[in-house]
C-alpha positions as CSV (number, residue, x, y, z in Angstrom):
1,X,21.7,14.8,-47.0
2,X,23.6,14.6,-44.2
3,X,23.2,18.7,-43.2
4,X,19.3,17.3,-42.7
5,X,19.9,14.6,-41.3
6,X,21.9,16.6,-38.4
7,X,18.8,18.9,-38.7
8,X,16.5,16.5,-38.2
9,X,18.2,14.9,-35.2
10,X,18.7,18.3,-33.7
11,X,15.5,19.9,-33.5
12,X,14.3,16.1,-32.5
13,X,16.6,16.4,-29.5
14,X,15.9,20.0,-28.7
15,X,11.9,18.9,-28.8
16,X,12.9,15.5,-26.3
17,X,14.7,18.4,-24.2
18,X,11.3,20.6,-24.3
19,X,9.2,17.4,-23.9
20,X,11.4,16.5,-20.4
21,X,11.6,20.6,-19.0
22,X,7.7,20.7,-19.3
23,X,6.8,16.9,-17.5
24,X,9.8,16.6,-15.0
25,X,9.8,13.7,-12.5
26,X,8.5,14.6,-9.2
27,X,9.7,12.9,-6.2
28,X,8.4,13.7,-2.6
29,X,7.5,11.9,0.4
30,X,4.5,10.9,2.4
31,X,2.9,9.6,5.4
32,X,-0.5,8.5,6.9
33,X,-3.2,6.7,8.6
34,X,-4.3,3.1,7.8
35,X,-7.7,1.3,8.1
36,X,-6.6,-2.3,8.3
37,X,-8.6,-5.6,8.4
38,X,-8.0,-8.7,6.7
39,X,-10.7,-10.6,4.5
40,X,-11.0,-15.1,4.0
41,X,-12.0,-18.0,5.6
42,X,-11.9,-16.0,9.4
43,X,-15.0,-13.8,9.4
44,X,-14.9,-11.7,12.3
45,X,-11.8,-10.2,12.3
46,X,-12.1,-6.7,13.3
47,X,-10.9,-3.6,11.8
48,X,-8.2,-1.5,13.5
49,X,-5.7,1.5,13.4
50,X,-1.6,1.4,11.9
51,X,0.8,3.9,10.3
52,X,2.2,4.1,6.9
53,X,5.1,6.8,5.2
54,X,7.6,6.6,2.3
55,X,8.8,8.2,-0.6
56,X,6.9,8.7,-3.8
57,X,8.1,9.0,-7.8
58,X,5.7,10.7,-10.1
59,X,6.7,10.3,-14.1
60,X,4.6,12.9,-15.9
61,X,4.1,11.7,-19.7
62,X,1.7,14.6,-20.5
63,X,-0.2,17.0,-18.2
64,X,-3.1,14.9,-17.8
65,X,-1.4,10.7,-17.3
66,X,1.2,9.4,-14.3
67,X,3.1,6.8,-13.6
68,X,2.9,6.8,-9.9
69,X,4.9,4.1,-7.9
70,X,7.6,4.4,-4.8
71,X,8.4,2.6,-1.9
72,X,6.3,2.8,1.2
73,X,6.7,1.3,4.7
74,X,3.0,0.0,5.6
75,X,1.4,-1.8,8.4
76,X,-1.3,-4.5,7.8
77,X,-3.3,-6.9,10.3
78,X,-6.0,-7.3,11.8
79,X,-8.1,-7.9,15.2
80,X,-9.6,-11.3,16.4
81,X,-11.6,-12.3,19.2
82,X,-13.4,-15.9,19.8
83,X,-13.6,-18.9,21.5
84,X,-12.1,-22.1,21.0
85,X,-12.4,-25.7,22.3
86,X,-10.3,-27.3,25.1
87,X,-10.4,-30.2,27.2
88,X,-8.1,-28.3,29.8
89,X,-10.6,-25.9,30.7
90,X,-13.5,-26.7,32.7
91,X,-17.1,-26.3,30.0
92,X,-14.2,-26.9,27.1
93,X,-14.4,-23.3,26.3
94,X,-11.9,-20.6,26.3
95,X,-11.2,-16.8,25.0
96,X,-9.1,-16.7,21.6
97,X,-7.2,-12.7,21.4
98,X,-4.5,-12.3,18.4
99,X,-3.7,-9.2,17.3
100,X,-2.1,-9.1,14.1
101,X,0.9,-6.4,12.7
102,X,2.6,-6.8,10.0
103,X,5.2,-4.4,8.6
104,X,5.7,-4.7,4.3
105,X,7.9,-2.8,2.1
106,X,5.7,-2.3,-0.6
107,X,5.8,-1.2,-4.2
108,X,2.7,0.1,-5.9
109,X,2.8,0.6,-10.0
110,X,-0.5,3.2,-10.9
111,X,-1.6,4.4,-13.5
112,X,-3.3,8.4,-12.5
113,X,-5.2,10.7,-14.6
114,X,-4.9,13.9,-13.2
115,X,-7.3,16.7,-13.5
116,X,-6.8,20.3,-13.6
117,X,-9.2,22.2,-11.5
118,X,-7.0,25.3,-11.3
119,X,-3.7,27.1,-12.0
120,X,-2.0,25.3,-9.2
121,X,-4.8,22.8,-8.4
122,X,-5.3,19.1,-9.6
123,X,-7.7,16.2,-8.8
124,X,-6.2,12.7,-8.9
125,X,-7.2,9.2,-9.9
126,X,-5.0,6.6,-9.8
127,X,-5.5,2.5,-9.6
128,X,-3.2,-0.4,-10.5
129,X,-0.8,-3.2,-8.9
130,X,1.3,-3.3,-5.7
131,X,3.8,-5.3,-4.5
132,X,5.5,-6.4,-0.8
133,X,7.3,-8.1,1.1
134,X,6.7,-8.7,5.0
135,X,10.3,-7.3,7.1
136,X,8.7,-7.7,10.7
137,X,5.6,-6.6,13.0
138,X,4.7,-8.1,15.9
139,X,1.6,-10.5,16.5
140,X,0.3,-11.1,20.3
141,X,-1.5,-14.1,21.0
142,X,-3.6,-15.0,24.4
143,X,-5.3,-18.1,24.6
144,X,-7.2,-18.8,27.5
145,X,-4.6,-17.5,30.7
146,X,-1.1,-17.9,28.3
147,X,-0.1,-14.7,26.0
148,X,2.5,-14.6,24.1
149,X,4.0,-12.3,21.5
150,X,6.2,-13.4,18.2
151,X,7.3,-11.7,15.2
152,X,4.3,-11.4,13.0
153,X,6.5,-13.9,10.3
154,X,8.7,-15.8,12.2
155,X,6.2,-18.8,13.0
156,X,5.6,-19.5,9.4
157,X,2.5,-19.2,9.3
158,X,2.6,-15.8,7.9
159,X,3.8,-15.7,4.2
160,X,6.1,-12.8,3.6
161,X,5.3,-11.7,0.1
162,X,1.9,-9.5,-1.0
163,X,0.5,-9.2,-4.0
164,X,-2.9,-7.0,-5.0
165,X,-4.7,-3.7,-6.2
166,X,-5.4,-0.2,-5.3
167,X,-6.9,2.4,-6.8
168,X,-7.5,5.6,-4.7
169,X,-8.1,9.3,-5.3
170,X,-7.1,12.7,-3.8
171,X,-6.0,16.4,-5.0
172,X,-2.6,18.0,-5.8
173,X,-2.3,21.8,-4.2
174,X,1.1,23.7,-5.2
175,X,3.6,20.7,-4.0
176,X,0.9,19.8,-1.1
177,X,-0.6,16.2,-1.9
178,X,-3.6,14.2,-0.3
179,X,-4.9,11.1,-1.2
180,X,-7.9,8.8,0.0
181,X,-7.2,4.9,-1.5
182,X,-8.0,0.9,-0.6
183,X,-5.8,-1.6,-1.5
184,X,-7.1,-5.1,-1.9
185,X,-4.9,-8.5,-1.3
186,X,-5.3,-11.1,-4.0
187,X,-3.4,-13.6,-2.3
188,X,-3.4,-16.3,0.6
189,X,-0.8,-14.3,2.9
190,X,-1.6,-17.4,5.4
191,X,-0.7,-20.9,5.8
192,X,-3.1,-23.4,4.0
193,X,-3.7,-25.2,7.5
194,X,-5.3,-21.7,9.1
195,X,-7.3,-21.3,6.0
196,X,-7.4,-18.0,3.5
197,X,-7.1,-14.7,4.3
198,X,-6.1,-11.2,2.3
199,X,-5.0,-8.3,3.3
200,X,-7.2,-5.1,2.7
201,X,-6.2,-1.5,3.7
202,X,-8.2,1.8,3.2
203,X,-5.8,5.0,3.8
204,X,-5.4,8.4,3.9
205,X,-2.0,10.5,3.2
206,X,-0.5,13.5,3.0
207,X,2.4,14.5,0.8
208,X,4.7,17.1,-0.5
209,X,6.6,16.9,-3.8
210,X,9.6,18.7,-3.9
């Protein structure tokens, strides 16, 4: 009994070993372009360039399903231009200019099905949760003739922490990766007072997996 028993946990150990050799974890690194705007209360905010990179973990449980998460340093913001009241000025109307940056370390958790188009070709689908957490960027303000420029969370009016979705899509060449994705805030990331507003990115990346 026990001779199978030692069996038994052998061969199971020697299929885990088999089961680990064929889907490794992958780690590699990345960086790209984000599309950034913000979307609430505040209507016209306009859409406008920022950087993204990090490093990327890739747990394989079969050929076909991921676990794709990392951590990524990401810029988010957004453009606004209007007018606001004031007794100081002569007509009571004056320019409004804020441009918005803010830098988040940020976790995403997804879920990918990947796709294999070739011998050393994949297409990739991936959606599910993110996390962050604001560490600085700058915002610059000008109102009227005054500008000034503050760290994008140091007023308070900023809230530091992020929480939404992504889900994106892209293609796996040898150890070359691309990806197209949006993410979508589902949080206030702004003081009640100013209103509501959410953070939405779309982005594009290249990768290699080493």
């Amino acid at each position: 009994m026990n001779c199978k028993l030692a069996i038994v946990a052998l061969l199971s150990f020697v299929g885990f070993t088999a089961s680990a050799q064929d889907y490794p974890v992958t780690f590699g690194v990345k960086a790209g372009v984000n599309l950034i705007n913000m979307a609430g209360d505040i209507t016209d905010t306009d859409t406008k360039v920022a950087l993204q990179g990090g490093v990327t973990f890739d747990y394989a449980f079969n050929p076909a399903f991921s676990l794709i998460s990392g951590v990524e340093l990401t810029t988010k913001g957004a453009k606004y231009h209007g007018t606001t009241f004031n007794d100081f000025f002569e007509d009571g109307y004056h320019d409004v200019f804020v441009n918005l940056n803010m830098m988040y370390l940020q976790v995403p958790v997804y879920a990918a099905y990947k796709m294999q188009v070739a011998s050393d070709t994949k297409f990739v689908f991936q959606t599910g949760p993110y996390v962050a957490y604001g560490i600085g960027g700058k915002a610059t303000i000008k109102d009227g003739v005054e500008k000034q420029q503050v760290n994008s969370f140091s007023t308070g009016v900023i809230k530091e922490f992020d929480f939404g979705f992504g889900v994106g899509a892209g293609v796996e060449f040898s150890h070359l990766v691309a990806k197209l994705g949006y993410e979508f805030g589902v949080i206030n990331v702004v003081d009640s007072y100013v209103g509501r507003l959410q953070n939405r990115n779309a982005y594009l990346t290249l990768g290699y997996q080493f």
